[in-house]
C-alpha positions in Angstrom: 74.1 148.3 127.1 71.2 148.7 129.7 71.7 150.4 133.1 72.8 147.8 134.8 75.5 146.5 132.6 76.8 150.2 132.7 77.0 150.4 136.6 78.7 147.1 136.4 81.7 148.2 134.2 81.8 151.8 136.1 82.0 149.4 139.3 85.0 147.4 137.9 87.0 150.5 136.4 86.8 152.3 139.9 88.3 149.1 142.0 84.7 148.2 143.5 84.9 144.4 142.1 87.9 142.8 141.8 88.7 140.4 138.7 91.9 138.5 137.2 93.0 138.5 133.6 95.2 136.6 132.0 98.4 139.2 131.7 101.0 137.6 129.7 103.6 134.6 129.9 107.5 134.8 130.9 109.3 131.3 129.5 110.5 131.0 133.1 107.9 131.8 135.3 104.7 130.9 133.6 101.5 133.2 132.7 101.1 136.3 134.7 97.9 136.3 136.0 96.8 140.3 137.3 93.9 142.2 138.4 92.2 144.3 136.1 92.3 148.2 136.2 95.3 148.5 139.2 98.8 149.2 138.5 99.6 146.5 140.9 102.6 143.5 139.6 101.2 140.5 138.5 99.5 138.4 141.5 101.1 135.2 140.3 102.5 133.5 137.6 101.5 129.9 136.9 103.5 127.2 134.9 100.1 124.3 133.9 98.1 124.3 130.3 96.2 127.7 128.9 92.7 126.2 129.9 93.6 125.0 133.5 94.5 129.0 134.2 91.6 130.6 132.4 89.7 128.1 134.9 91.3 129.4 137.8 90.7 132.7 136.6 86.8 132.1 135.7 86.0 130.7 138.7 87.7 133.8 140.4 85.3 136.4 138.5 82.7 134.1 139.3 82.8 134.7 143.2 84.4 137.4 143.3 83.0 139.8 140.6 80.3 140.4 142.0 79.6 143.9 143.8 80.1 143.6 147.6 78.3 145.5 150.2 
């Protein structure tokens, strides 16, 4: 892991870029999709296919996990 990769991942763990993971599945509501490293409930729960949500959730770490100034 180079200096940069490391910075990145102290960035994430301390709140400074925001991403969504996949955070489980209730037969009622859907998956649970969350933000990584916050106690915070699940930001939503959706009820379409597996690979339409990790899509959603890609292009969310896409823009937004990137370090804003």
């Amino acid at each position: 892991m180079n200096k940069k990769d490391y910075q990145r991942a102290k960035d994430i763990m301390a709140g400074k870029i925001k991403r969504l993971y996949i955070a489980g599945h209730n037969h009622k509501l859907g998956h649970a999709v969350a933000l990584e490293y916050t106690d915070a409930k699940p930001v939503r729960y959706y009820q379409c296919d597996l690979p339409k949500i990790r899509a959603i959730v890609d292009r969310f770490n896409r823009i937004f996990g990137i370090m804003r100034k």
